[in-house]
C-alpha positions as CSV (number, residue, x, y, z in Angstrom):
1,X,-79.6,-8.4,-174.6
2,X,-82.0,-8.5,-177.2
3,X,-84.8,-6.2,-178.5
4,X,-88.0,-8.3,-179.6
5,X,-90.5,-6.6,-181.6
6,X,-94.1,-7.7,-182.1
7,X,-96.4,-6.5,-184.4
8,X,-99.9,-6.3,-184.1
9,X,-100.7,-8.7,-187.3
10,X,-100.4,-12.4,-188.2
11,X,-97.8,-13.8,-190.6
12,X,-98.4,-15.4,-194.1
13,X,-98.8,-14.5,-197.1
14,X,-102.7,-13.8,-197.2
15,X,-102.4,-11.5,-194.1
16,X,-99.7,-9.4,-195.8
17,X,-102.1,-8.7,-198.5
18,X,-104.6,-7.4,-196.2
19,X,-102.3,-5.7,-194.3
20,X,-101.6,-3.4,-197.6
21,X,-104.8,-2.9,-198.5
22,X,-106.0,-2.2,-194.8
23,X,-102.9,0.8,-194.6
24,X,-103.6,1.8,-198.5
25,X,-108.1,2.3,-198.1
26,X,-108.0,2.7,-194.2
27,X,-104.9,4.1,-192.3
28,X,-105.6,5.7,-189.8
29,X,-107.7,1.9,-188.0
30,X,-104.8,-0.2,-189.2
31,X,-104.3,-1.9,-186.1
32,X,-100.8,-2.0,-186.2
33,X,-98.9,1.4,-185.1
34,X,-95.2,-0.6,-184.9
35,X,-96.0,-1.5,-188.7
36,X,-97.4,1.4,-189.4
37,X,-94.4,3.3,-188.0
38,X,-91.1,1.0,-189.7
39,X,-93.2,-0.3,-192.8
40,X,-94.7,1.7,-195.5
41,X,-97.2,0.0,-197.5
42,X,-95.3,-1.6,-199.4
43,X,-91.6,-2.2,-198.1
44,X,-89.1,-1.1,-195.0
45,X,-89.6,2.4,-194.0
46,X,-86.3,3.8,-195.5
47,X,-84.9,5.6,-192.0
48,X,-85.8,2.4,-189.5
49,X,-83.8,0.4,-192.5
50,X,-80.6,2.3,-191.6
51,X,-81.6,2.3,-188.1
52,X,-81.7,-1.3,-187.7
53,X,-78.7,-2.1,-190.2
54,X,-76.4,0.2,-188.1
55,X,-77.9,-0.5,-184.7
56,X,-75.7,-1.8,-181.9
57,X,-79.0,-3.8,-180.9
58,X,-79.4,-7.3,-181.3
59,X,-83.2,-7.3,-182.5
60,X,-85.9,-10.0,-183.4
61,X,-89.3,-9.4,-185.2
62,X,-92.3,-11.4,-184.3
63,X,-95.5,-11.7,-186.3
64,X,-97.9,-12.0,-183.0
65,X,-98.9,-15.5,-184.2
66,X,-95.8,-17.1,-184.2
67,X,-94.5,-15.2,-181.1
68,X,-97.0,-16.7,-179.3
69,X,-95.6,-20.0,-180.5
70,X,-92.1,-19.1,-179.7
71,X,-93.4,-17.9,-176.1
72,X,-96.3,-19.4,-175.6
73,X,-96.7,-18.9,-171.7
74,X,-96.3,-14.8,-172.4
75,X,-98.9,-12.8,-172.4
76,X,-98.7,-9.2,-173.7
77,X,-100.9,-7.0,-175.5
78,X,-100.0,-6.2,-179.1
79,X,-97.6,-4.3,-180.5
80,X,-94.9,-4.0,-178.1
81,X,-90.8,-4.0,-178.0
82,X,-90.1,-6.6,-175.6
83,X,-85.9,-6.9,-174.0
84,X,-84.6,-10.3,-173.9
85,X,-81.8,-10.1,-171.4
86,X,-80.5,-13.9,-168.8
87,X,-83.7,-15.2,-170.2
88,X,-85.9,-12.5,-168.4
89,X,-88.6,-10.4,-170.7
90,X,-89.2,-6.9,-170.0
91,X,-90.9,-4.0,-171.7
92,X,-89.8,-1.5,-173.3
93,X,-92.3,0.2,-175.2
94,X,-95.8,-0.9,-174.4
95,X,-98.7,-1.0,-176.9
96,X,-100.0,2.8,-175.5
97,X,-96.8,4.5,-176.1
98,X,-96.2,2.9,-179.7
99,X,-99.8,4.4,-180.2
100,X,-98.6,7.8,-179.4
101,X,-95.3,7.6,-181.5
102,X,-96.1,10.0,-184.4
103,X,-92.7,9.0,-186.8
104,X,-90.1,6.8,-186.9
105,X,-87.6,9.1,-185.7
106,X,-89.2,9.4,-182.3
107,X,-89.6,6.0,-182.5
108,X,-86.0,5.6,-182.5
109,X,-85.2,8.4,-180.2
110,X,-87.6,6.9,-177.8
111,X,-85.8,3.4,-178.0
112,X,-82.3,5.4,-177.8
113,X,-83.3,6.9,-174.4
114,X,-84.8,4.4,-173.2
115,X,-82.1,1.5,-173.8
């Protein structure tokens, strides 16, 4: 089993940039409440660092470009946390619920509970 995680932004370098100056003059319409929640502006939010690093989850992170590359013939809307398990992809938390999640810690909680 694997957790996939795709946020609501395209890769490169160029995007990045706008991504930090979106969260920095603009928070609260950055489109992108699974950055927003494990990413501060500029680096790893701190507690979803020590999350992941001493998870017992085998977890991927997906620009929505590229996973749309890597699975081209799924459509989701974005972001989401997607389980890869025998090939099959489920959800786990859907765009609506990541838009509720107030913190990373009930992020975390919420993925404890429901894995």
């Amino acid at each position: 089993m694997k957790l996939l995680f795709i946020y609501n932004a395209n890769s490169g370098k160029l995007n990045a940039l706008f991504d930090v100056g979106h969260k920095l003059f603009s928070p609260s319409t950055y489109p992108c409440s699974l950055c927003a929640l494990t990413y501060d502006t500029f680096s790893e939010n701190k507690i979803w660092k020590a999350f992941r690093q001493e998870s017992h989850f085998d977890m991927e992170f997906y620009h929505k470009d590229v996973f749309e590359i890597t699975f081209p013939n799924v459509k989701v809307l974005y972001p989401i946390v997607l389980k890869l398990e025998q090939h099959q992809l489920t959800t786990v938390i859907n765009p609506d619920v990541l838009n509720e999640i107030t913190n990373v810690e009930e992020l975390i909680e919420k993925l404890s509970i429901t894995l």
